[in-house]
C-alpha positions as CSV (number, residue, x, y, z in Angstrom):
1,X,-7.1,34.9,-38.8
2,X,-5.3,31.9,-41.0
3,X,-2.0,33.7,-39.8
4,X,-3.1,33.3,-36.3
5,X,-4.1,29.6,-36.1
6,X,-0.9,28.6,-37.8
7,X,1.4,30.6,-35.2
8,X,-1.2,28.8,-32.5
9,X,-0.3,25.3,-34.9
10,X,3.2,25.8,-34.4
11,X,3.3,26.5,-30.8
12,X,0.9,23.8,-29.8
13,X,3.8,21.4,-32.0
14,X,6.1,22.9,-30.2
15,X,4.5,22.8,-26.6
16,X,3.9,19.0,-27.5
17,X,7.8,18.2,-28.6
18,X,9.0,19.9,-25.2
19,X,9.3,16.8,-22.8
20,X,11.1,14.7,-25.8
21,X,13.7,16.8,-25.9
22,X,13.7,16.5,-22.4
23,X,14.3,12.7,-22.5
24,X,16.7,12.9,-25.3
25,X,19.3,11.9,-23.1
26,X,17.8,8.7,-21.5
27,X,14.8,6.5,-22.7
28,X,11.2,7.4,-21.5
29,X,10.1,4.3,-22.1
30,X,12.7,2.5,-19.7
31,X,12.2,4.8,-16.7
32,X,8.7,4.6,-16.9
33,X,8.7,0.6,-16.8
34,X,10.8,1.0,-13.6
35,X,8.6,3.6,-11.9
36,X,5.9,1.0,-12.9
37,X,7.5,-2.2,-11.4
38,X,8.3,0.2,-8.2
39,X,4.3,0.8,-7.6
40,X,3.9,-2.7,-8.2
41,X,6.0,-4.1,-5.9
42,X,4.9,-1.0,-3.3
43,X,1.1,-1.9,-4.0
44,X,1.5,-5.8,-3.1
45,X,4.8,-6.4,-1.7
46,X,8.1,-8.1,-3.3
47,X,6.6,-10.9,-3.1
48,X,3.4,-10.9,-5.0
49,X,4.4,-13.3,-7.2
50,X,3.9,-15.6,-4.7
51,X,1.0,-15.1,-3.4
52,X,-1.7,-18.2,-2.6
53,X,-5.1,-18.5,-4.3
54,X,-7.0,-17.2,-1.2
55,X,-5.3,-13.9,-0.5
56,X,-5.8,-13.1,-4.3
57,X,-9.5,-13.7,-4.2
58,X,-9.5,-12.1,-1.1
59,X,-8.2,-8.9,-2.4
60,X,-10.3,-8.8,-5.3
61,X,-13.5,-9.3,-2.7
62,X,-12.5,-6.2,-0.7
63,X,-12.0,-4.4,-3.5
64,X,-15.5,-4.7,-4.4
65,X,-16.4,-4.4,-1.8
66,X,-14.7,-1.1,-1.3
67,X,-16.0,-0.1,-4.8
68,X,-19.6,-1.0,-2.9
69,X,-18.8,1.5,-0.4
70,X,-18.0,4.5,-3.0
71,X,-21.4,3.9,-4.5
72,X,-23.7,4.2,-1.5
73,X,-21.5,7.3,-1.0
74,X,-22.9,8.3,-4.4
75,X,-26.3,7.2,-3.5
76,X,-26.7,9.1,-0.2
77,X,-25.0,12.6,-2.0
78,X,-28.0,12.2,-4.5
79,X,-30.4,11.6,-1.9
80,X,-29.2,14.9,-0.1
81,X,-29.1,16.7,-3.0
82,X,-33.0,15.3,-3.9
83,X,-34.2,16.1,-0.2
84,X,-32.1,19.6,-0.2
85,X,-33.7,20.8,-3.8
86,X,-37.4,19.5,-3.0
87,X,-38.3,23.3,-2.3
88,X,-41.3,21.6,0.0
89,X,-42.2,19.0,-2.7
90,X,-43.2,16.2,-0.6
91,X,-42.8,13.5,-3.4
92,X,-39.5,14.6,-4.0
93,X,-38.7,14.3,-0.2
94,X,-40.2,11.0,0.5
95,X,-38.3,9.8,-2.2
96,X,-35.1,11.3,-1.3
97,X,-35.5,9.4,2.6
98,X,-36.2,5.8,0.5
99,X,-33.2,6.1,-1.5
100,X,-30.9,7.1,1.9
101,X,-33.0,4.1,3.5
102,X,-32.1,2.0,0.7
103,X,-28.2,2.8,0.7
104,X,-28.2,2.2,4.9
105,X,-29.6,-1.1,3.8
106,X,-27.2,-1.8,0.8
107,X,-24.4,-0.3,3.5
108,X,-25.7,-3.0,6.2
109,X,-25.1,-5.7,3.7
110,X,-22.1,-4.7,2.5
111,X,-20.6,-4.2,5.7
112,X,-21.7,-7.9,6.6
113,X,-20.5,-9.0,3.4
114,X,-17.3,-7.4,4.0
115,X,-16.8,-9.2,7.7
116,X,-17.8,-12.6,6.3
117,X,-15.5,-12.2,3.4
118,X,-12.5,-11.7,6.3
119,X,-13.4,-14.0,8.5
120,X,-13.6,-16.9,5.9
121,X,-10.3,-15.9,3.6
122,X,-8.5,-15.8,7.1
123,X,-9.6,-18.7,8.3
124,X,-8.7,-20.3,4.9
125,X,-5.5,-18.7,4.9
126,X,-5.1,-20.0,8.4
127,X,-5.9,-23.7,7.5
128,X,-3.8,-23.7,4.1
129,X,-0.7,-22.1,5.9
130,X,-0.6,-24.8,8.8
């Protein structure tokens, strides 16, 4: 058995020391900080750098916003899965429909929050940029 977990020591080592020899020839660590800097600038654009105040906060808004929107996704899987496993339970079902009510509501605001949120950062985007 000892014999065993030292051949599986030795080839996990190995397994692990695969992809530096792979790199031997150039350095990991450089063409990773270029694939990096090549998302960035993808992601936002050459020039976010230079962005203004407003389209920042306005980027960070929709993505919460966004993040919003994956959790009343979460809340109305849950809510399906209550109302699916209720087996006839009508507590479990009546709680299941006030959870999906409540996401519809949370969705309703978020939605309203997110059309605000545009309307304002482009109009201030609009104003700053003559």
């Amino acid at each position: 058995m000892k014999h065993l977990q030292l051949k599986l020591a030795g080839l996990t080592a190995a397994t692990l020391a695969l992809p530096a020899t792979a790199f031997a020839q150039t350095n990991p660590f450089q063409a990773g900080q270029t694939l990096t800097s090549s998302v960035g600038l993808n992601a936002y654009g050459a020039g976010a750098a230079n962005q203004n105040l407003t389209t920042i906060i306005g980027r960070i808004i929709n993505t919460a916003l966004g993040f919003l929107g994956v959790v009343f996704l979460f809340l109305v899987l849950y809510a399906g899965f209550l109302w699916m496993t209720a087996q006839g339970d009508e507590k479990m079902v009546t709680k299941a429909k006030e959870i999906m009510k409540q996401a519809i509501v949370g969705l309703v605001v978020i939605v309203t929050g997110f059309a605000i949120s545009n309307f304002v950062m482009g109009s201030l985007i609009n104003v700053t940029s003559g």
